[in-house]
C-alpha positions as CSV (number, residue, x, y, z in Angstrom):
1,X,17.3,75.2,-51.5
2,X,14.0,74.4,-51.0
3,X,12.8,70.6,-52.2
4,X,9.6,73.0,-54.2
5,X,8.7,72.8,-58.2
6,X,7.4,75.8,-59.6
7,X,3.9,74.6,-59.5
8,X,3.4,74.7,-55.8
9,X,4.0,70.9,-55.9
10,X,5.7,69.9,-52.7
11,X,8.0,67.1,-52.9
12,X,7.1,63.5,-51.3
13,X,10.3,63.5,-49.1
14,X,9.5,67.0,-47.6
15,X,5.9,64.8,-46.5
16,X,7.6,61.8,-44.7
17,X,10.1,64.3,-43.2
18,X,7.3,66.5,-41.2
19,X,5.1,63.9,-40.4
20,X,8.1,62.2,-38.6
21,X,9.3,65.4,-36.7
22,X,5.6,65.5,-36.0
23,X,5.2,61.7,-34.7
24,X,8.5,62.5,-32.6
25,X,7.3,64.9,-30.8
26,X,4.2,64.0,-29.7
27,X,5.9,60.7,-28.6
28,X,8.3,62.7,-26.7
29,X,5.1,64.7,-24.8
30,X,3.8,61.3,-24.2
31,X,6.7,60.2,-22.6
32,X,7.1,63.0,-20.5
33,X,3.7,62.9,-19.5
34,X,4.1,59.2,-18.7
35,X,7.0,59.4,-16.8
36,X,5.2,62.6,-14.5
37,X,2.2,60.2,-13.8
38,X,3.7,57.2,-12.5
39,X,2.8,55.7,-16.6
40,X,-0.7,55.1,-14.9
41,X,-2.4,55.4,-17.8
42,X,0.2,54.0,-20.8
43,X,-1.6,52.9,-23.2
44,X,0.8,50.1,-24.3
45,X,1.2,46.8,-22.2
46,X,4.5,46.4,-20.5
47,X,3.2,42.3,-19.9
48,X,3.9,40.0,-22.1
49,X,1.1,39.0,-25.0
50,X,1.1,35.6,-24.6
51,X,1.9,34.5,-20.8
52,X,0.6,31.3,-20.9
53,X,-2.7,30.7,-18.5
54,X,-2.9,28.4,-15.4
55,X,-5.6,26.0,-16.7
56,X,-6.6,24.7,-13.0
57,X,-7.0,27.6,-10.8
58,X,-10.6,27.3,-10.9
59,X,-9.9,23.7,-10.0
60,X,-10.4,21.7,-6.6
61,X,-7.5,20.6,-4.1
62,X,-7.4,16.9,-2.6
63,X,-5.3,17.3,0.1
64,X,-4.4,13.5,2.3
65,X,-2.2,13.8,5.4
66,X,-2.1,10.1,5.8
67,X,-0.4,9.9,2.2
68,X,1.4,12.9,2.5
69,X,0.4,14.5,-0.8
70,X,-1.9,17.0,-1.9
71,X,-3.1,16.9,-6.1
72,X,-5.9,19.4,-8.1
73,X,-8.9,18.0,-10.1
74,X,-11.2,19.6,-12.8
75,X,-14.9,20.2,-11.4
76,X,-16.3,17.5,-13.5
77,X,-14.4,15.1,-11.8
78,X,-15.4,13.4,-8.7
79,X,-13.6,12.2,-5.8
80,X,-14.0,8.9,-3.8
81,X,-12.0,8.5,-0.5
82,X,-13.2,5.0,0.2
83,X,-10.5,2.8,0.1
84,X,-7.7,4.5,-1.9
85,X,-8.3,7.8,-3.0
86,X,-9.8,7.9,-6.8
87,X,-10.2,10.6,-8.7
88,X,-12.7,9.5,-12.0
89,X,-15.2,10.9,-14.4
90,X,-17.7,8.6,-15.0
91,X,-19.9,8.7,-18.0
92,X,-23.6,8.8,-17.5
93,X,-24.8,6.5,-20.2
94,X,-22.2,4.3,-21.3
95,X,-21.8,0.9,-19.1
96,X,-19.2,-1.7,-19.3
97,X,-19.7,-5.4,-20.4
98,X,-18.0,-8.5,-18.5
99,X,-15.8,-10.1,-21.3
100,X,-16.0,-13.6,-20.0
101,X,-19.9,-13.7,-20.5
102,X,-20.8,-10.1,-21.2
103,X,-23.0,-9.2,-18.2
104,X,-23.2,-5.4,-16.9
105,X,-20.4,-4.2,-15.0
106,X,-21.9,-0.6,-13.7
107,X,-21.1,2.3,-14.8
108,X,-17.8,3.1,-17.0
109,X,-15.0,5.5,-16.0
110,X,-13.1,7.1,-19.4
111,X,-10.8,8.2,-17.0
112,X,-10.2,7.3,-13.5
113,X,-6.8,8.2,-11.3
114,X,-6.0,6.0,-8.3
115,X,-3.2,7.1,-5.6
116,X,-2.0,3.9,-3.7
117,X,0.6,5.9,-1.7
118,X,4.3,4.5,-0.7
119,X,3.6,0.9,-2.4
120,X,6.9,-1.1,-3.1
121,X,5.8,-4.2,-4.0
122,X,3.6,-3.8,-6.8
123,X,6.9,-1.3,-8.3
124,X,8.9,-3.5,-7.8
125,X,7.0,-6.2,-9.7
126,X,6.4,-4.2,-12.3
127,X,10.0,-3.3,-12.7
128,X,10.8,-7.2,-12.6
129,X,8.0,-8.6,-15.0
130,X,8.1,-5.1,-17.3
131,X,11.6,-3.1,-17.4
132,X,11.4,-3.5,-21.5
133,X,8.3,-1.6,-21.3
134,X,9.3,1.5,-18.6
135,X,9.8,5.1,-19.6
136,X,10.7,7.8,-17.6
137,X,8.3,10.6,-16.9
138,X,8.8,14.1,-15.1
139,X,5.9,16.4,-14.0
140,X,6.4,19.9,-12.9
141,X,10.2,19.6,-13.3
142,X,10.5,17.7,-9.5
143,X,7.6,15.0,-9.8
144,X,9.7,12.3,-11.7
145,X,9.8,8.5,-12.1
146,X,8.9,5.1,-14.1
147,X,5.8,4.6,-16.0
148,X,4.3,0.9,-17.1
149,X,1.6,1.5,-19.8
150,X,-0.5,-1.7,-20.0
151,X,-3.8,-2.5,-21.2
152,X,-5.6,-4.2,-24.7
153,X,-8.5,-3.2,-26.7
154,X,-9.2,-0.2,-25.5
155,X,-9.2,-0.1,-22.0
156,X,-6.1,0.0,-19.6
157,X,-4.0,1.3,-16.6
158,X,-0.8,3.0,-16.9
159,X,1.6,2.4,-13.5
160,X,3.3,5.7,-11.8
161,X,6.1,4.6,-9.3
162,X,7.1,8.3,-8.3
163,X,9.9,8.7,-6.4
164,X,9.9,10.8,-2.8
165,X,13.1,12.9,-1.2
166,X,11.9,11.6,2.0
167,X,11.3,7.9,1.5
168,X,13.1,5.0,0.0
169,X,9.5,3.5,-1.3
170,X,7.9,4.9,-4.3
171,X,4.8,6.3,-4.4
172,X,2.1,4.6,-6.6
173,X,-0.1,5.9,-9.0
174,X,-2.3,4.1,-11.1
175,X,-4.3,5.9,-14.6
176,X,-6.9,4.0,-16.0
177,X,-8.0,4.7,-19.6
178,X,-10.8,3.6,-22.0
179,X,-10.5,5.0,-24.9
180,X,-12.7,4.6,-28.3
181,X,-11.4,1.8,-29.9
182,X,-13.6,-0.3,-26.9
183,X,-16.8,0.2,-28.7
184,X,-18.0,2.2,-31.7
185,X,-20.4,3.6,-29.1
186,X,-18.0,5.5,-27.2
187,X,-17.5,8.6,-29.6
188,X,-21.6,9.5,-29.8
189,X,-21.5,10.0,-25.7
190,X,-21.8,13.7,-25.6
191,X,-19.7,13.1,-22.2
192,X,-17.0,10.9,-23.1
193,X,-13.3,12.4,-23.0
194,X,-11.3,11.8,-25.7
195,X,-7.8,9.8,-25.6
196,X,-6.0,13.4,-26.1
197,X,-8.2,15.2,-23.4
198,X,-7.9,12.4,-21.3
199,X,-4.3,12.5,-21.6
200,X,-4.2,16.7,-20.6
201,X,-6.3,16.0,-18.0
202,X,-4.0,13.9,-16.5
203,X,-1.0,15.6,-17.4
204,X,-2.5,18.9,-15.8
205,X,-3.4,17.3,-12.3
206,X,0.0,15.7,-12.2
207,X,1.6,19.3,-12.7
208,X,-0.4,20.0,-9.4
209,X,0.9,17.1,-7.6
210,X,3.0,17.4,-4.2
211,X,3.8,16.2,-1.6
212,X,3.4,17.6,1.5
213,X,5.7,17.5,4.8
214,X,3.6,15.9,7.4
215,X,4.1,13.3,10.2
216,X,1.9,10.1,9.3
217,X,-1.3,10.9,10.7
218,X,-2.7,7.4,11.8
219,X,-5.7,8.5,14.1
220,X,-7.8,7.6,11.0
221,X,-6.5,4.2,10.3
222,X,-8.3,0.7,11.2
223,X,-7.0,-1.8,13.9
224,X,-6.6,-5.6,13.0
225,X,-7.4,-7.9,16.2
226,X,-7.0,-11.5,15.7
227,X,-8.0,-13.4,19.1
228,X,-7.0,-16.6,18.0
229,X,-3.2,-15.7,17.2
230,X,-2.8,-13.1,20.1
231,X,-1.9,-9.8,18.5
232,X,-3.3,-7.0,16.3
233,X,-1.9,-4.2,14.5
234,X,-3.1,-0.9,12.8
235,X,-3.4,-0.4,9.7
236,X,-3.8,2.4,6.5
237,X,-7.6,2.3,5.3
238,X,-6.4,1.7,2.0
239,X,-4.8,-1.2,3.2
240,X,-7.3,-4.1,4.2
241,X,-6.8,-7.2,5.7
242,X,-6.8,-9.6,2.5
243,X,-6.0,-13.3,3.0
244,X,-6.2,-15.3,6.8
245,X,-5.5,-18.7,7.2
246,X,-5.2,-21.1,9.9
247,X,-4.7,-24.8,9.3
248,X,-2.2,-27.1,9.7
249,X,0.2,-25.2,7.0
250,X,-0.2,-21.6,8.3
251,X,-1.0,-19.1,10.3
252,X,-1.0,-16.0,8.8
253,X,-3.0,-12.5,8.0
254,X,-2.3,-10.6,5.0
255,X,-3.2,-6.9,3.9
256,X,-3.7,-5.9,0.5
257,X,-4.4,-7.4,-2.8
258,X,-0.2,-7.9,-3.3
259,X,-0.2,-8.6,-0.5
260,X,1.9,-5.3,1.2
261,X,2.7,-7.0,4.7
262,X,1.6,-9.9,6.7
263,X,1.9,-11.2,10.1
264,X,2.9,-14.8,10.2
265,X,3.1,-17.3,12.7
266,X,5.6,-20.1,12.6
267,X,5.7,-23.1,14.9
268,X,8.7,-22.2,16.9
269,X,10.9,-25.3,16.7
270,X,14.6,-24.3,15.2
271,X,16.7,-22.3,17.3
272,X,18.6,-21.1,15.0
273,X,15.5,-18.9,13.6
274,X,16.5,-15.4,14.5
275,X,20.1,-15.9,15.0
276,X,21.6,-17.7,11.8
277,X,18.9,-16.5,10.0
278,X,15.0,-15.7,9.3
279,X,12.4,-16.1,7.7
280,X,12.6,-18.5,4.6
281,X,16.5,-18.1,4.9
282,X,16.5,-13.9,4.8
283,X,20.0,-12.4,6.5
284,X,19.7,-11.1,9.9
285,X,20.4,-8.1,11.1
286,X,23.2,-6.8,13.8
287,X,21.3,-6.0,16.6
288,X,17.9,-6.8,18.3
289,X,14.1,-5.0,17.9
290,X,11.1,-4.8,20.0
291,X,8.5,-6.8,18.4
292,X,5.0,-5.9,20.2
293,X,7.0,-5.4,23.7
294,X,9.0,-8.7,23.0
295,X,13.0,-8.6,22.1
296,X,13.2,-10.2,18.7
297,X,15.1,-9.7,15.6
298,X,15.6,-7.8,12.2
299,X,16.2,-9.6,8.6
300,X,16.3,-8.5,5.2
301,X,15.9,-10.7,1.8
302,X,17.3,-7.8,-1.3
303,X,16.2,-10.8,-3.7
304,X,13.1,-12.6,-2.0
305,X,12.6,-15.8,-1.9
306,X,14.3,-18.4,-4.4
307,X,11.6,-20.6,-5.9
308,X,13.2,-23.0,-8.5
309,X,15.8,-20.8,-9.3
310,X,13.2,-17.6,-9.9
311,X,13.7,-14.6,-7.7
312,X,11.1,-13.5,-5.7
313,X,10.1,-10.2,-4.1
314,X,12.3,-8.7,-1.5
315,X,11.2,-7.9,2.0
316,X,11.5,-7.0,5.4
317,X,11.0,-9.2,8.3
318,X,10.9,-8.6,12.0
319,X,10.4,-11.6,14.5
320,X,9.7,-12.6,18.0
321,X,9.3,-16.0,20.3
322,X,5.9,-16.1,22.4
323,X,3.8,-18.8,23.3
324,X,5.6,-21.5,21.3
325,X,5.4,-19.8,17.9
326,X,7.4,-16.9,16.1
327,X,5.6,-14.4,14.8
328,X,6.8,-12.4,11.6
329,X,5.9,-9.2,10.6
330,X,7.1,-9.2,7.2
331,X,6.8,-6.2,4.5
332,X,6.9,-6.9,1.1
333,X,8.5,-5.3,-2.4
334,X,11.9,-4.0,-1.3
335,X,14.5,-4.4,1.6
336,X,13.9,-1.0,3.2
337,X,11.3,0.4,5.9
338,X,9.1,3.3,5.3
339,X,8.1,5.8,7.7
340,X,4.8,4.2,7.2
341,X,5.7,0.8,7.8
342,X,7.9,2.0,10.5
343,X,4.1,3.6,12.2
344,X,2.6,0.0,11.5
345,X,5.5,-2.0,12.9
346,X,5.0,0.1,16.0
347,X,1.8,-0.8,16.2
348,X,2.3,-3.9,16.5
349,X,0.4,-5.4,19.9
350,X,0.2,-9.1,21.6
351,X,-3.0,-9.9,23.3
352,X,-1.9,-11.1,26.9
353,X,-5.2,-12.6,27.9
354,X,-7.2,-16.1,28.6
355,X,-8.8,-14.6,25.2
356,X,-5.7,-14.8,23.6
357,X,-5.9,-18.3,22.2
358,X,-4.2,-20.5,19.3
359,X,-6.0,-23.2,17.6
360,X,-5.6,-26.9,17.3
361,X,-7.5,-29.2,15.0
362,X,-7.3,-33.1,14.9
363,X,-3.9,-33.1,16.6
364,X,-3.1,-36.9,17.1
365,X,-1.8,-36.8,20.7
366,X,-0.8,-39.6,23.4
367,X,-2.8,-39.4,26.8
368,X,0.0,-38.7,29.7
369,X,-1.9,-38.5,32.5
370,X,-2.1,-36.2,35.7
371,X,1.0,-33.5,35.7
372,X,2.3,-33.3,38.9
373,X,5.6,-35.0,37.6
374,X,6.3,-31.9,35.1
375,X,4.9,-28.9,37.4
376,X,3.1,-28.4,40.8
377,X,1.2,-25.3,39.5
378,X,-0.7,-27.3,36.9
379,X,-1.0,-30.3,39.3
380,X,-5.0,-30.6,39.2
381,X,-4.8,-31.3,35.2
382,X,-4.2,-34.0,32.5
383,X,-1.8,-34.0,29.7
384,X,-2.3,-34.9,26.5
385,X,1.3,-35.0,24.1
386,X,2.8,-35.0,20.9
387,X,6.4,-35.7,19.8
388,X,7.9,-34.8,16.5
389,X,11.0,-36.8,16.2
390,X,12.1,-35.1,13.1
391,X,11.9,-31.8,14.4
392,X,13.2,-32.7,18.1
393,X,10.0,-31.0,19.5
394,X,7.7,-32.0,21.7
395,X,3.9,-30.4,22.2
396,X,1.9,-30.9,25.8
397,X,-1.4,-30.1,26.2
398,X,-3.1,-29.7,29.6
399,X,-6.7,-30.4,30.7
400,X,-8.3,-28.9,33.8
401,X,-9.4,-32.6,36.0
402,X,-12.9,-31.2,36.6
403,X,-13.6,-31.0,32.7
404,X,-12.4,-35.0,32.3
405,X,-15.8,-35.8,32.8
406,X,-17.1,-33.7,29.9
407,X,-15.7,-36.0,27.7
408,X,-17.1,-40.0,27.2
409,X,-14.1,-40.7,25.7
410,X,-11.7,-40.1,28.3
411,X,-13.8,-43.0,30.4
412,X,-11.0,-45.2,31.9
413,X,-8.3,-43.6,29.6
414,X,-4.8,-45.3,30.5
415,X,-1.6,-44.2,29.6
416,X,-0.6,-44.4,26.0
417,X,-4.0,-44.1,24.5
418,X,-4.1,-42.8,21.5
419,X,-6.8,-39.7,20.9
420,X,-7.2,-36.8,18.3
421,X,-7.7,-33.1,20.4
422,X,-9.2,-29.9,18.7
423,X,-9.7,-26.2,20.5
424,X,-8.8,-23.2,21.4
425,X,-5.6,-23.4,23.2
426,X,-3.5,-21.1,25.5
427,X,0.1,-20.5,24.9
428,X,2.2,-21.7,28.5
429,X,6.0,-21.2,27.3
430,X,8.5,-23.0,26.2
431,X,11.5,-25.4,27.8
432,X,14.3,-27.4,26.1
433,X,12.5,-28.4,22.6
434,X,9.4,-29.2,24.7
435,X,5.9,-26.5,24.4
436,X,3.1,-26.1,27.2
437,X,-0.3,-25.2,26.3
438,X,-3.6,-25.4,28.2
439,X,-6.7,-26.6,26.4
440,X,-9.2,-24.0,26.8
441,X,-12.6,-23.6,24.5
442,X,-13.8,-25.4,22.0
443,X,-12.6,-28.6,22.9
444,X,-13.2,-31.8,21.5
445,X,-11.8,-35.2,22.1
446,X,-12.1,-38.0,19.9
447,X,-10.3,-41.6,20.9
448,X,-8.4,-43.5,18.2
449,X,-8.9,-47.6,18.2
């Protein structure tokens, strides 16, 4: 029966039925025709809507072999390679103020990203000094660690100790913020990133971070020669020599601000050093190293050094006899080497020449005499010496004859006479308690009444 009223009037129903049978089968043709091109030209995307967009592929890559790592940066960030490698944004009119007596201190960064590289000692301070304050952060699901936010007023630096697959030391990163809460100023810069932009920024070039499987490269790092103490050693050029001293106390080079390693030189009058133990009581080792060519020995401190019942940093020592002294090659912030440390270790070089030299200032000696009682090959010199009863060691210093005359107060010095000796002196080697050097450069003689 058909769905018709005597009118003519055609039902609604009867409507939505043929205009369905229609839409069907025009679908069905534009299937079919779909299917017999390839569905070049469907007019429906297959993708999904929203696929979410990679915000840095117009970005730039810093890529550092030394480091190992490679990380992207926005375009209107810039990149400074001095030193460690810094990636800032630095505003064009806004300067910072010295809070102590508020003089100009150039130029402000809102946001400035510092990559230390494999740094243990400065992680492992701030995981003594801040645990309460630590969280744990993950970037692109493998790039995973500790944070340390720290800062006051406005202005900052937040600590990333990443951790690395192929080394025991974690890799530093450091995040400096200013934010507007520093000065009312701050918001009115036309170029001044906000706290929640800075924050993306930063969250987005960590997503980029890698590292990258590379042997250290070292042909771009500096070399450390020290005359005076007869060695040098290479170093990362983000690593610079800090700290030297050389008095009566120590002898001793340190590189960077923590410091991360030093090379130290110790007076070499306990035997036990390198066989009970090492330096400032650290275990030793099973086993002997080469030290610069030289057999010496490995120790570890896990808790550093124990001043007044306060732990200190841990480290890694390796030491060798030569010329009267031991030198240590210490590395500081945990008990394990790095492949970098291991490249710097290695580099580690004496200096065997007359160049090599050690200084002496003011020592209070006793004048000895010609030498021919203790050696025949040093038979044409004087000898000057020094015994330390507490320590059962006994120093001798030797004078070529034909420079006696150089010096007034030597006139008709007898045995027993008392004198103070400064200089440059050479290393001879070492007997029984007793140490040989020859005074060569820089010498002055002064006699005590």
């Amino acid at each position: 029966m058909e769905n018709t009223n005597q009118n003519g009037w055609e039902h609604p129903n009867n409507s939505i039925k043929y205009a369905i049978s229609g839409l069907a089968v025009v679908m069905v043709i534009i299937v079919y025709m779909g299917l017999a091109f390839g569905m070049s030209w469907w007019p429906f995307s297959t993708e999904p809507q929203n696929q979410e967009q990679d915000e840095t592929s117009d970005w730039q890559t810093y890529r550092n072999e030394d480091l190992g790592f490679e990380v992207k940066y926005s375009g209107g960030m810039a990149l400074n390679t001095e030193g460690a490698p810094k990636i800032f944004h630095e505003l064009d009119n806004f300067r910072l103020s010295s809070p102590m007596d508020g003089s100009d201190n150039g130029p402000a960064s809102d946001i400035a990203v510092i990559f230390r590289g494999y740094e243990s000692f400065k992680c492992s301070e701030l995981k003594n000094s801040l645990q309460s304050l630590s969280k744990d952060f993950i970037f692109n699901s493998n790039i995973k660690g500790k944070s340390y936010l720290t800062g006051a007023e406005g202005e900052g630096v937040e600590y990333f100790c990443l951790e690395s697959a192929t080394s025991a030391t974690p890799f530093l990163i450091e995040r400096y913020y200013l934010d507007s809460s520093y000065s009312v100023d701050l918001e009115s810069q036309d170029d001044f990133i906000s706290s929640v932009d800075q924050a993306k920024l930063f969250n987005l070039m960590m997503g980029s971070f890698k590292f990258i499987d590379s042997e250290i490269n070292t042909s771009s790092w500096q070399t450390y020669r020290n005359e005076e103490f007869g060695f040098e050693v290479k170093y990362p050029n983000y690593i610079n020599p800090n700290q030297e001293l050389n008095d009566q106390y120590n002898k001793l080079v340190t590189f960077g601000d923590i410091p991360e390693f030093e090379a130290r030189l110790t007076i070499d009058n306990l035997p036990e050093m390198g066989i009970e133990y090492g330096y400032l009581g650290s275990e030793i080792e099973p086993g002997s190293i080469m030290l610069g060519g030289v057999s010496g020995y490995k120790a570890i401190s896990k808790n550093g050094y124990d001043d007044a019942g306060i732990d200190g940093s841990p480290y890694v020592e390796f030491g060798a006899r030569k010329n009267g002294f031991v030198y240590h090659l210490i590395f500081h912030g945990d008990s394990v080497i790095s492949d970098e440390e291991q490249q710097i270790l290695s580099s580690f070089k004496f200096i065997d020449s007359e160049d090599a030299n050690l200084d002496v200032n003011k020592q209070a000696v006793e004048y000895q005499g010609d030498t021919s009682a203790i050696t025949s090959e040093y038979q044409d010199y004087v000898e000057f010496s020094f015994v330390d009863n507490e320590i059962s060691q006994a120093r001798h210093y030797f004078l070529e004859n034909s420079m006696v005359k150089n010096f007034s107060a030597l006139n008709n010095a007898s045995r027993g006479d008392k004198f103070l000796i400064s200089g440059n002196v050479k290393g001879l080697g070492v007997a029984a308690g007793n140490h040989y050097f020859k005074l060569v450069s820089d010498i002055k003689i002064e006699k005590i009444n």
